[in-house]
N, C-alpha and C positions, 0 to 999 in steps of 0.2 A: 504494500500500500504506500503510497508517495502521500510525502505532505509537504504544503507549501513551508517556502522557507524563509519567511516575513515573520518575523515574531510575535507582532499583532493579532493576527491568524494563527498560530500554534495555538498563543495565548486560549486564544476562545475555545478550543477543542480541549483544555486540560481540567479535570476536572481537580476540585479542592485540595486530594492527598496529593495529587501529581507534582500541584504548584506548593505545598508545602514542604513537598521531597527533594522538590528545586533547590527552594530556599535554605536549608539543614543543609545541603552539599554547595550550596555557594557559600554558608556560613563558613567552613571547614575548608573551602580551596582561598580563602582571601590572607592577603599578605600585604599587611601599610595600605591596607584601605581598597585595596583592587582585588576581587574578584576571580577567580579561578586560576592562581598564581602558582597553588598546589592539589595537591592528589590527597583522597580519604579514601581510607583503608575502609576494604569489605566488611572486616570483624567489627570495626567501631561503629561504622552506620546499621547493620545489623543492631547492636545494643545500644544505640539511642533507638532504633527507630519499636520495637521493644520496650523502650522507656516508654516512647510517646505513646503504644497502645493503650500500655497501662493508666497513662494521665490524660486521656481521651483525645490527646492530639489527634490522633489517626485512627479513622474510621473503619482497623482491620481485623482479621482474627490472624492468631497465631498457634501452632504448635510446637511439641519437640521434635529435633531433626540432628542427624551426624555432621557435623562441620568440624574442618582442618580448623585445630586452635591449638596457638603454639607448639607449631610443630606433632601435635599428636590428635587422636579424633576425639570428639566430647558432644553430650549432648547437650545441646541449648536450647531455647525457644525460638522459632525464624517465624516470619511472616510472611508467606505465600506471595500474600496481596501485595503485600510492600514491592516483595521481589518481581511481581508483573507490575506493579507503576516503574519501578527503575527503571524495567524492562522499555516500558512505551515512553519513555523520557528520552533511551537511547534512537528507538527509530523515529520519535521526532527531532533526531540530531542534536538535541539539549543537552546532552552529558556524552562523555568516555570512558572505556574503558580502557586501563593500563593493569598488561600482567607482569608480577613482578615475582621474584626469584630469590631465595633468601643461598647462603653461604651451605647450610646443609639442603639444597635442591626442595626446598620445600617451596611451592607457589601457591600467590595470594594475588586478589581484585583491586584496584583502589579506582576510583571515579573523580572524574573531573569535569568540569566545564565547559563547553565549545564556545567559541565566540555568538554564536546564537544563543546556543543557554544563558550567557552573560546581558545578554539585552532583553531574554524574557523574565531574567531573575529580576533588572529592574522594574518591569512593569508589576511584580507582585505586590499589593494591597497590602493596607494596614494587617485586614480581617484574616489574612493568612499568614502574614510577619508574625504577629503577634503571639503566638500560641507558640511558635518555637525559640521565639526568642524569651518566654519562660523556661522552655525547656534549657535551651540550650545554652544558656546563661548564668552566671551567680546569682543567690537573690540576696544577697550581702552587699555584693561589691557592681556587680553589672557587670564581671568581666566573662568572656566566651571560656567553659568548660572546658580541659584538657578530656583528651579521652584515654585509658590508660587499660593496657589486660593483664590481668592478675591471672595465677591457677585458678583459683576459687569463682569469680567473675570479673567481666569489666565495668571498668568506672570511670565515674563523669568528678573531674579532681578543679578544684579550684585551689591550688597553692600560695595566695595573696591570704587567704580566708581559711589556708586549713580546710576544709570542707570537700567531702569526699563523699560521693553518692553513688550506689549498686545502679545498676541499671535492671538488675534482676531477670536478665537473660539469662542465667544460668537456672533461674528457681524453676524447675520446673514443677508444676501442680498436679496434684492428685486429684482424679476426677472421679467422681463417684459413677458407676452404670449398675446397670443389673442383666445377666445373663440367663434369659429363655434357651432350654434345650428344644430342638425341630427333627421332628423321626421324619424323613422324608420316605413316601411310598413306592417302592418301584415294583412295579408289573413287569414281569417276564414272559414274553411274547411266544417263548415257544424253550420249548424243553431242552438242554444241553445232552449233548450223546459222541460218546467220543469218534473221532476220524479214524477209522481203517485203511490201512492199506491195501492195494491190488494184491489177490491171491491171498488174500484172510489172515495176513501175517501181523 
């Protein structure tokens, strides 16, 4: 599917979490004030964006799932959803992808901005700034959260303020169900008899 490449017109096609998704990754790629100057890691927007479910920034569900973290595999909580808005950010040319490569061959995502995504990240609204820049910010100091991974989980670190907050991708929740046993019925259409061979052997 093509889409125009007018930012104006992207704009209108994006729905709420998309342009909020924008915004949290232009927050994370800005350097002295400019915009998409750096690259954010898969693991870290994975747990904010996990954060944001849980403080209803983001309109998604999530479950647990195997992701490379630190070099070994671990279950976290991902969100599907989130990972199809990424997804349609990229083929509206709004974001990149960069893979990168650690010393022990272990590889990871990190996302960045195109010069489009930069011009439709300014058109985003109060009503969609806002919510992330709770998030994604101190509520002490005002300054933008470090995002840091621990064994245990990662975390949203403010070091001006001391202040260090789970993002609680790691918790994963116990769900309560209840298990019905189902005898399913099969009808045998005709009687088994074993195969002989030619000359009754």
């Amino acid at each position: 599917m093509e889409f125009s490449s007018k930012p104006s017109e992207i704009f209108t096609k994006m729905t709420p979490e998309q342009k909020r998704l924008l915004y949290l990754i232009g927050l994370y790629t800005e350097i002295n004030g400019q915009v998409g100057k750096q690259w954010m890691k898969d693991l870290s927007l994975k747990a904010v964006l996990i954060k944001g479910v849980r403080e209803k920034v983001f309109d998604w569900d999530y479950a647990p799932a195997s992701v490379m973290y630190m070099g070994t595999r671990k279950i976290i909580n991902v969100t599907q959803e989130g990972q199809n808005d990424l997804n349609h950010l990229r083929i509206f040319g709004l974001i990149s992808r960069l893979r990168l490569g650690t010393i022990r061959h272990f590889f990871f995502n990190a996302y960045g901005l195109t010069p489009i995504g930069i011009n439709v990240f300014r058109l985003i609204q109060k009503e969609d700034r806002e919510p992330i820049d709770i998030l994604a910010h101190c509520s002490k100091c005002g300054k933008l959260f470090e995002i840091t991974s621990e064994q245990k989980s990662v975390y949203m670190i403010c070091s001006a303020c001391n202040q260090k907050v789970d993002t609680e991708v790691s918790d994963i929740e116990s769900v309560q169900y209840m298990c019905v046993p189902k005898w399913l019925k099969v009808k045998l259409e005709s009687q088994w008899k074993p195969v002989l061979r030619k000359g009754g052997d």
